[in-house]
C-alpha positions as CSV (number, residue, x, y, z in Angstrom):
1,X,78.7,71.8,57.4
2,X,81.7,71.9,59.5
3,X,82.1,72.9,63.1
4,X,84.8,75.2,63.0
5,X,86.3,75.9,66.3
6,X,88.5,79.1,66.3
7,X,89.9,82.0,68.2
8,X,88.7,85.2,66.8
9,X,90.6,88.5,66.9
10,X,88.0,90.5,69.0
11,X,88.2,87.4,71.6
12,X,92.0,88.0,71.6
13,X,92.4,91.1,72.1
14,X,89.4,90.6,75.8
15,X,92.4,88.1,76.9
16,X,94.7,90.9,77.0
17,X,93.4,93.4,78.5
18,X,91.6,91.4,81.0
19,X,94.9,90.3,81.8
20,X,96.3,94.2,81.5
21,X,93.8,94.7,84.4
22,X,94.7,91.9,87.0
23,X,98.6,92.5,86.4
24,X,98.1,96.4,87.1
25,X,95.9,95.4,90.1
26,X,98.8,93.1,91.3
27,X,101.2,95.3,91.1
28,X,99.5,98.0,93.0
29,X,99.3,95.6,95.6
30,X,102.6,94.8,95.8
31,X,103.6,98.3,95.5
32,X,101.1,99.6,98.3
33,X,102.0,96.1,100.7
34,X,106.1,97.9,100.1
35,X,105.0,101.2,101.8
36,X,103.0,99.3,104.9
37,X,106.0,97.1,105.4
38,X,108.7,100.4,105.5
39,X,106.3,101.9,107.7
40,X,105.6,99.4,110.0
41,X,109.6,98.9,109.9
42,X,110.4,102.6,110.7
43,X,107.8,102.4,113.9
44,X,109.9,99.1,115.1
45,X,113.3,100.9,114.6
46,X,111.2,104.2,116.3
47,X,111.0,102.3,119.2
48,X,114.0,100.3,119.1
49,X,116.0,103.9,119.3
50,X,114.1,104.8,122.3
51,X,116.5,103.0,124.0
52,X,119.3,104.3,122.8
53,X,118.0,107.7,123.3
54,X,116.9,107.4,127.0
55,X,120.1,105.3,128.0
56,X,122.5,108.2,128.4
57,X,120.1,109.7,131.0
58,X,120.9,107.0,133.3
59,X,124.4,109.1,134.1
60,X,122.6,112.1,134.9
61,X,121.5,110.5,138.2
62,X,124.4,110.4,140.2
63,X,124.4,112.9,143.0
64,X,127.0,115.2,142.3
65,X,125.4,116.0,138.8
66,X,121.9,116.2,140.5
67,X,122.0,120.0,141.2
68,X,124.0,121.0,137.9
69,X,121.9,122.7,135.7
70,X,123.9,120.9,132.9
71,X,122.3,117.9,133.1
72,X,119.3,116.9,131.2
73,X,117.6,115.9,134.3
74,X,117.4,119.2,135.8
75,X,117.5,121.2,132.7
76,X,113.8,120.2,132.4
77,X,114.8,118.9,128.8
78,X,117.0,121.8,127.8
79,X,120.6,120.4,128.0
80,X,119.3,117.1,126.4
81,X,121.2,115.7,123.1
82,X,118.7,116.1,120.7
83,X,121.4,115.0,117.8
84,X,119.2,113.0,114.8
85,X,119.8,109.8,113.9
86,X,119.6,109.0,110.3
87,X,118.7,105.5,108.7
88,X,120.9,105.6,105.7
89,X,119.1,102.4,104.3
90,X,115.3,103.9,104.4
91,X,116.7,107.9,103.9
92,X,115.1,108.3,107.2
93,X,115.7,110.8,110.0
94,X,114.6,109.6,113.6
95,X,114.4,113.2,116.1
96,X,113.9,113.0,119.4
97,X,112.7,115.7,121.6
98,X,112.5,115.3,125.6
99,X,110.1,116.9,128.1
100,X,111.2,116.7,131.9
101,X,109.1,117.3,134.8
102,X,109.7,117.3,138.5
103,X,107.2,114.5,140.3
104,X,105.1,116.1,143.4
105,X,105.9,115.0,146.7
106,X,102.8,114.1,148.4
107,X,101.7,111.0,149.7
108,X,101.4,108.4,146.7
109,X,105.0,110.3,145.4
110,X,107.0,110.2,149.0
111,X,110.5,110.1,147.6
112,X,111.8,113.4,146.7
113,X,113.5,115.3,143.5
114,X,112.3,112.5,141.1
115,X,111.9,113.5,137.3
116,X,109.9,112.0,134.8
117,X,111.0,112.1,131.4
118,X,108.7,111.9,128.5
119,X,110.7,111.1,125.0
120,X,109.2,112.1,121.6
121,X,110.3,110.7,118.5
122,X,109.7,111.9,115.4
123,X,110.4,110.9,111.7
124,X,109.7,111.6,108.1
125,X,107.8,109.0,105.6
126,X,110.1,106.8,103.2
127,X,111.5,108.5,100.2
128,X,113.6,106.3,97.9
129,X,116.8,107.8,97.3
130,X,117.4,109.1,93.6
């Protein structure tokens, strides 16, 4: 009797979807390791625009726009440029919102009239464009 050495059908058809299973699993992987890497980008760029968002303040700090209630200094946040910036590459939509409060003058604060400002930046999750 001869040893016959052959591939059945049944033994087949286990190949492929075994290998069904560890493709779909790989692609999930890649697909999900995607999403981290445009989130992790959008928090770099979040904080990257910071700057660009606080550097304008640097003008309200002259002395002759200290008292005007135009400035965002001493608006407490309400004449602040709160334009959005958009990241046409990701569809994303960086806003920033600014809260301004007056420092106490006491002994660990001796200077007068300083502000601190506090920026918030907000944005939306990835969505592809269509």
């Amino acid at each position: 009797m001869a040893n016959k050495r052959a591939v059945t059908l049944l033994e087949i058809m286990i190949a492929f979807i075994l290998l069904a299973v560890v493709t779909g699993g790989l692609v999930n992987i890649f697909i999900s390791s995607q999403r981290w890497l445009i989130r992790a980008r959008s928090r770099m760029q979040g904080g990257e625009l910071g700057k660009r968002f606080l550097d304008p303040l640097q003008m309200g700090t002259r002395q002759d726009q200290w008292a005007a209630d135009t400035s965002c200094l001493t608006s407490n946040g309400s004449a602040c440029d709160t334009t959005a910036w958009i990241d046409h590459a990701t569809n994303i939509t960086y806003t920033p919102t600014y809260t301004v409060n007056a420092v106490a003058i006491d002994a660990q604060n001796p200077l007068g009239r300083l502000r601190r400002v506090r920026l918030g930046l907000t944005w939306g999750e990835y969505t592809p464009n269509p």
